[in-house]
N, CA, C and O atoms as CSV, one atom per row, in Angstrom:
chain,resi,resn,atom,element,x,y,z
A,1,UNK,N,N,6.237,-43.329,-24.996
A,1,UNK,CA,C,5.712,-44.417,-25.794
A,1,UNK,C,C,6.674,-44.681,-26.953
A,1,UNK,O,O,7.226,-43.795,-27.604
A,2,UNK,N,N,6.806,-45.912,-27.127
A,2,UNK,CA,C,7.823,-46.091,-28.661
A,2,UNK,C,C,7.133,-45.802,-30.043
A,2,UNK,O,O,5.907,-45.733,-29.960
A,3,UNK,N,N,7.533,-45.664,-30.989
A,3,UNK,CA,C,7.066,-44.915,-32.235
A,3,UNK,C,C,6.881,-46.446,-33.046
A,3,UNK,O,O,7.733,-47.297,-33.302
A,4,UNK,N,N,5.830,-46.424,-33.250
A,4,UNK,CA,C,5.581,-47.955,-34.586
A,4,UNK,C,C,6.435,-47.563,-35.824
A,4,UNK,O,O,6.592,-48.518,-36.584
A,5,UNK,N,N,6.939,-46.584,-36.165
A,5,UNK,CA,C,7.899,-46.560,-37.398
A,5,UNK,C,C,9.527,-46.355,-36.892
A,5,UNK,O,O,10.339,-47.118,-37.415
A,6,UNK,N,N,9.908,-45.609,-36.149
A,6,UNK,CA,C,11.325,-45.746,-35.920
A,6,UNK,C,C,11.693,-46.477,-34.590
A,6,UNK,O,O,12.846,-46.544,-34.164
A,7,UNK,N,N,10.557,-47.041,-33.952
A,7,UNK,CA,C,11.260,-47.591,-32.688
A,7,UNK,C,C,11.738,-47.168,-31.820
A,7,UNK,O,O,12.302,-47.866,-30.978
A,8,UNK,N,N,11.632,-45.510,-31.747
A,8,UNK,CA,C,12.439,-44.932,-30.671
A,8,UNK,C,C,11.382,-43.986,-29.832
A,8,UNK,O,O,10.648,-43.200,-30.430
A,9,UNK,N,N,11.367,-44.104,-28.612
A,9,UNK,CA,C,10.854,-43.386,-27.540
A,9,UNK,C,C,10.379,-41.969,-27.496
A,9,UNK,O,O,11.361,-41.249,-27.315
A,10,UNK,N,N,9.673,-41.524,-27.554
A,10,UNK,CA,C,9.315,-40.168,-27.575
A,10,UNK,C,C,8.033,-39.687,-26.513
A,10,UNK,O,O,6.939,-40.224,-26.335
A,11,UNK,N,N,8.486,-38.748,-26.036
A,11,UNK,CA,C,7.244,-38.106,-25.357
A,11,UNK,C,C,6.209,-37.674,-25.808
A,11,UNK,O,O,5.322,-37.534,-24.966
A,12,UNK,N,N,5.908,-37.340,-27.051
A,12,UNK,CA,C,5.104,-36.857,-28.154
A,12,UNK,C,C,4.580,-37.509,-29.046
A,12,UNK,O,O,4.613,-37.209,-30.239
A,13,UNK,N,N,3.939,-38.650,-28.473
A,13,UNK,CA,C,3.343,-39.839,-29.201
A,13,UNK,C,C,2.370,-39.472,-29.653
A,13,UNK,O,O,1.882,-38.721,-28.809
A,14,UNK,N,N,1.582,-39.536,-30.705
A,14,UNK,CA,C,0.024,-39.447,-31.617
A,14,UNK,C,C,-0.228,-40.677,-32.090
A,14,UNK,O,O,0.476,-41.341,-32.851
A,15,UNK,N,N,-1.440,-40.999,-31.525
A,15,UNK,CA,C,-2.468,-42.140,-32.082
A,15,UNK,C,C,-2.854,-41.924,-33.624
A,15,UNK,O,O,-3.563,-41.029,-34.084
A,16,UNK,N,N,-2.099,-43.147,-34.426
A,16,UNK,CA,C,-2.537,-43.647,-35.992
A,16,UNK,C,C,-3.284,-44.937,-35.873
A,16,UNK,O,O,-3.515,-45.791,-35.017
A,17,UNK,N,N,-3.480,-44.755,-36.782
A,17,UNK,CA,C,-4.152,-46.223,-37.087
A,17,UNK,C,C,-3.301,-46.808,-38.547
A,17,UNK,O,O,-2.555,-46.287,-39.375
A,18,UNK,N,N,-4.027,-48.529,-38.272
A,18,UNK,CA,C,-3.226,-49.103,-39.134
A,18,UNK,C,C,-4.349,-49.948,-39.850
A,18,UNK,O,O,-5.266,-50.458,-39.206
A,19,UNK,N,N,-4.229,-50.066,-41.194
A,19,UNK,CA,C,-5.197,-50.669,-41.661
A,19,UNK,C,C,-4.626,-52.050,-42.430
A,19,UNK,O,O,-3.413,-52.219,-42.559
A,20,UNK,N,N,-5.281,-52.700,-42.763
A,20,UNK,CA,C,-4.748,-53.981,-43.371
A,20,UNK,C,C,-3.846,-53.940,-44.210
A,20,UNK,O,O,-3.372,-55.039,-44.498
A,21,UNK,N,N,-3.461,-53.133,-44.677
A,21,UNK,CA,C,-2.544,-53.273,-46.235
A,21,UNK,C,C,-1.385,-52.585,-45.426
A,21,UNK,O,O,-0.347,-52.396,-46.059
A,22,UNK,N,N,-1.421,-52.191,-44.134
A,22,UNK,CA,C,-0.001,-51.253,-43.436
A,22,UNK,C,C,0.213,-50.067,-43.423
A,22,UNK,O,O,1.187,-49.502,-42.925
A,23,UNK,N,N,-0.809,-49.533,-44.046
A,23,UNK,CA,C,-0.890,-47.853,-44.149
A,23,UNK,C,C,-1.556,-47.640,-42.791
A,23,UNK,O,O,-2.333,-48.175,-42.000
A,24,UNK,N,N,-0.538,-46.167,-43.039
A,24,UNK,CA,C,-1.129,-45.301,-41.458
A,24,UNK,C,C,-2.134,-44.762,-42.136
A,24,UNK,O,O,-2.175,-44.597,-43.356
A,25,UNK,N,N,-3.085,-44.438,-41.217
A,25,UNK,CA,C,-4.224,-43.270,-41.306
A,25,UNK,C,C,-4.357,-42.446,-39.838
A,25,UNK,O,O,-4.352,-42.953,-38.716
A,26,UNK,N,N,-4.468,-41.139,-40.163
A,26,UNK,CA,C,-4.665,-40.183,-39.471
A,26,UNK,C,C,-6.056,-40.212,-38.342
A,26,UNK,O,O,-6.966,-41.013,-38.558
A,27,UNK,N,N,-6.094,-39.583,-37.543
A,27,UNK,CA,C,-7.996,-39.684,-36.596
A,27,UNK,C,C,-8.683,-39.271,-37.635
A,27,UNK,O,O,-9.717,-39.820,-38.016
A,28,UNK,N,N,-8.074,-38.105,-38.263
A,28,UNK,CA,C,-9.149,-37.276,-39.409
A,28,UNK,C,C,-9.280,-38.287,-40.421
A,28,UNK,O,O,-10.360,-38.706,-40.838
A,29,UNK,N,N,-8.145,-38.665,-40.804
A,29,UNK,CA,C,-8.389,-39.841,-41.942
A,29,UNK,C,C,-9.297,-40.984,-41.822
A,29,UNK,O,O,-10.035,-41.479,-42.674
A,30,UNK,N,N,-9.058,-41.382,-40.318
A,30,UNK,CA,C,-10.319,-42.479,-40.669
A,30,UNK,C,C,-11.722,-42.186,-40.120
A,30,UNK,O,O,-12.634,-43.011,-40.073
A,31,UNK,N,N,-11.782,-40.925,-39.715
A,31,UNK,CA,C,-13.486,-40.431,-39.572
A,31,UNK,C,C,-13.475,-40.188,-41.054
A,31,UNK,O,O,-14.143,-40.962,-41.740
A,32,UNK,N,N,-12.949,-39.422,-41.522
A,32,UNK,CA,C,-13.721,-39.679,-42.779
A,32,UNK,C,C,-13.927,-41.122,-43.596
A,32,UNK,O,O,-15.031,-41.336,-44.097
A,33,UNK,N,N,-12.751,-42.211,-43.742
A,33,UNK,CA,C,-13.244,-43.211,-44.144
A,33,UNK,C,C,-14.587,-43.903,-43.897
A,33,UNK,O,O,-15.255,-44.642,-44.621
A,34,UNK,N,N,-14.785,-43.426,-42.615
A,34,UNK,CA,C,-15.814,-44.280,-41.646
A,34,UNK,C,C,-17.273,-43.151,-42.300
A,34,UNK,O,O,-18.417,-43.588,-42.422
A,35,UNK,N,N,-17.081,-42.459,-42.462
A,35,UNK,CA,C,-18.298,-41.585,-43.225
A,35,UNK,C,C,-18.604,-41.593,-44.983
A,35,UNK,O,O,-19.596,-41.158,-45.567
A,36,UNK,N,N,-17.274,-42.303,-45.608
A,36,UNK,CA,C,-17.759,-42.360,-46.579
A,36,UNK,C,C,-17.493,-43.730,-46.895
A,36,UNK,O,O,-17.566,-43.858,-48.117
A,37,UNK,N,N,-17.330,-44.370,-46.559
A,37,UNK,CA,C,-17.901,-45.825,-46.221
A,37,UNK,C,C,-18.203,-46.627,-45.183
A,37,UNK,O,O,-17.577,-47.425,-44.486
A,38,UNK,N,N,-19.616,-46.119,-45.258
A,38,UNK,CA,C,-20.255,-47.017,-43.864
A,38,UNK,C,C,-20.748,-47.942,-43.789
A,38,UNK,O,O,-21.133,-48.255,-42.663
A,39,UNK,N,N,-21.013,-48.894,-44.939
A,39,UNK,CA,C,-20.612,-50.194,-44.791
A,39,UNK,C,C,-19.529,-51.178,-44.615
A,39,UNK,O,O,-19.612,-52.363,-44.938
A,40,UNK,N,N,-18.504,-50.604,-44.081
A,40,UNK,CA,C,-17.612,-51.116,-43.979
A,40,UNK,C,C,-17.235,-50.931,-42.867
A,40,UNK,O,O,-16.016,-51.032,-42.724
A,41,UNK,N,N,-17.940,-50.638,-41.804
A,41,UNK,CA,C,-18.004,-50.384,-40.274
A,41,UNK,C,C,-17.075,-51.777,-39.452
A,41,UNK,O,O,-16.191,-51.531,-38.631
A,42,UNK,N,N,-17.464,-53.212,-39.845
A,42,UNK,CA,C,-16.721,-54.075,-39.498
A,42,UNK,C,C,-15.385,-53.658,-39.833
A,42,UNK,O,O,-14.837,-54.001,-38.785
A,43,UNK,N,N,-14.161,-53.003,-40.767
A,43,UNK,CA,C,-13.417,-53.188,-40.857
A,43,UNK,C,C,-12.729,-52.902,-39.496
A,43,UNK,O,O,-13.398,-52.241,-38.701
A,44,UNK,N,N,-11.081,-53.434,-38.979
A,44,UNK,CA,C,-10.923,-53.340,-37.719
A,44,UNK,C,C,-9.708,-52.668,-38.053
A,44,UNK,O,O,-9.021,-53.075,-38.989
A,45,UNK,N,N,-9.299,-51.426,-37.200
A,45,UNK,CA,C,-7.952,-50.773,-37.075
A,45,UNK,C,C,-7.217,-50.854,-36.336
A,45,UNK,O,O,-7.548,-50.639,-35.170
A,46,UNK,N,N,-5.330,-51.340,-36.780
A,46,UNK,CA,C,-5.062,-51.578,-35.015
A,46,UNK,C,C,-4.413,-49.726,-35.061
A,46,UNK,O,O,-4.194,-48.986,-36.020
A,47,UNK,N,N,-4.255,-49.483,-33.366
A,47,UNK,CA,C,-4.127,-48.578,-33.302
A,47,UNK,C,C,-2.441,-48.660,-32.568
A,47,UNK,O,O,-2.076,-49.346,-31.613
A,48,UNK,N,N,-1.696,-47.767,-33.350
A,48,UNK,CA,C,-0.271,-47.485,-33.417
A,48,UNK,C,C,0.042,-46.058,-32.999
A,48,UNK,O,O,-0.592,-45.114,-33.472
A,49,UNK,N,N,1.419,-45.834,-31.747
A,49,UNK,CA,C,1.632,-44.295,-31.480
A,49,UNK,C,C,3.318,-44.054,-32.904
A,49,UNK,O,O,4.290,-44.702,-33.292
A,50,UNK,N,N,2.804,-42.997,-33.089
A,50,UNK,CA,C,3.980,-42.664,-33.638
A,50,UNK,C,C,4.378,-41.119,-33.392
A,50,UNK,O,O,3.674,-40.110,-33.375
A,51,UNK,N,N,5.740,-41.300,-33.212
A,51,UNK,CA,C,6.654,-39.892,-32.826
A,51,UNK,C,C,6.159,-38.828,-33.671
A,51,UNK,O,O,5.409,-39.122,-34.601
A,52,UNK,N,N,6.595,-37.234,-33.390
A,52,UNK,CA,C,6.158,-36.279,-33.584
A,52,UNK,C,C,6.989,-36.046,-34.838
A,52,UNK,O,O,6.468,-35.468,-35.792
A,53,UNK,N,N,8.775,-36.633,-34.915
A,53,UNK,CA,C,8.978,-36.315,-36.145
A,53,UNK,C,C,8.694,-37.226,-36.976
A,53,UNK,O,O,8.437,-36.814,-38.108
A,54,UNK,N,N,8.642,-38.517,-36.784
A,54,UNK,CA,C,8.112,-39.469,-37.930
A,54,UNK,C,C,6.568,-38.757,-38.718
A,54,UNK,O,O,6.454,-38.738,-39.944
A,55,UNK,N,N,5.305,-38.124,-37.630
A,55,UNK,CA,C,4.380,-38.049,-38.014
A,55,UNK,C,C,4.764,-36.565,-39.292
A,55,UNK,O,O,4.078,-36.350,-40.291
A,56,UNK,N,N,5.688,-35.954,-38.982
A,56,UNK,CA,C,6.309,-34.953,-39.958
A,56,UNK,C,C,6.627,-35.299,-41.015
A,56,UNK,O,O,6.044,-34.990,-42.055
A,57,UNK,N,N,7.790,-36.127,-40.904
A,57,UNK,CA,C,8.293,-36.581,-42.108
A,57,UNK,C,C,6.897,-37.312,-43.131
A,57,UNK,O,O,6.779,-36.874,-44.276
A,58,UNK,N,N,6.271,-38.004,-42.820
A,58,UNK,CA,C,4.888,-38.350,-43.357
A,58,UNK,C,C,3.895,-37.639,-43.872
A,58,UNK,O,O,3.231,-37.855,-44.886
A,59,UNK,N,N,3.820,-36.477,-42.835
A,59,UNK,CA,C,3.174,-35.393,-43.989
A,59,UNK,C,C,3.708,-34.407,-44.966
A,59,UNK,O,O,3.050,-33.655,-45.685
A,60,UNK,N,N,5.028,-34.526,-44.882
A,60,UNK,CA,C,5.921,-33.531,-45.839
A,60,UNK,C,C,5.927,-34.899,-47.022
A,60,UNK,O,O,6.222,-34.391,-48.104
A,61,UNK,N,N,5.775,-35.970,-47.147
A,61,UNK,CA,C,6.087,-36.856,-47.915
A,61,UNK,C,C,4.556,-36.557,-48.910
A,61,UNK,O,O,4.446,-36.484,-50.134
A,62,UNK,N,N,3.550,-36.437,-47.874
A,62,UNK,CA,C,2.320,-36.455,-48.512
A,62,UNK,C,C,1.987,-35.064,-49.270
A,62,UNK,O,O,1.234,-34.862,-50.222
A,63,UNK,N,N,2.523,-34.476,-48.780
A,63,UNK,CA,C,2.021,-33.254,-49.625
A,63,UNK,C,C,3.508,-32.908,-51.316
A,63,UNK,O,O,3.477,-32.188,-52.314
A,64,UNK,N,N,4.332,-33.699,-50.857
A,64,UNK,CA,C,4.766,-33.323,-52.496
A,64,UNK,C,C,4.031,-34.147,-53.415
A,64,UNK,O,O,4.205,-34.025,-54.628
């Protein structure tokens, strides 16, 4: 599958989501959105694969 951030092919694709403003969110990330705001159930996510090192580099970004 191709990676929605670098464009390049990988066998090790993981399902993100994308929310209106262009941020990724995680599965975990948006069950919880979806639990702590549940009125907002209409909102719609598109769903994006991204590579195994992009999804790295993203969480090493997030945790400094």
């Amino acid at each position: 599958m191709k990676c929605y951030v670098c464009k390049a092919t990988d066998s090790i694709s993981l399902p993100m989501y994308l929310d209106k403003n262009k941020r990724l969110l995680s599965e975990l990330e948006l069950k919880a959105f979806r639990v702590l705001h549940p009125r907002a159930a209409y909102i719609q996510f598109e769903k994006v694969m991204v590579c195994g090192i992009c999804k790295f580099e993203m969480e090493a970004r997030k945790a400094e």
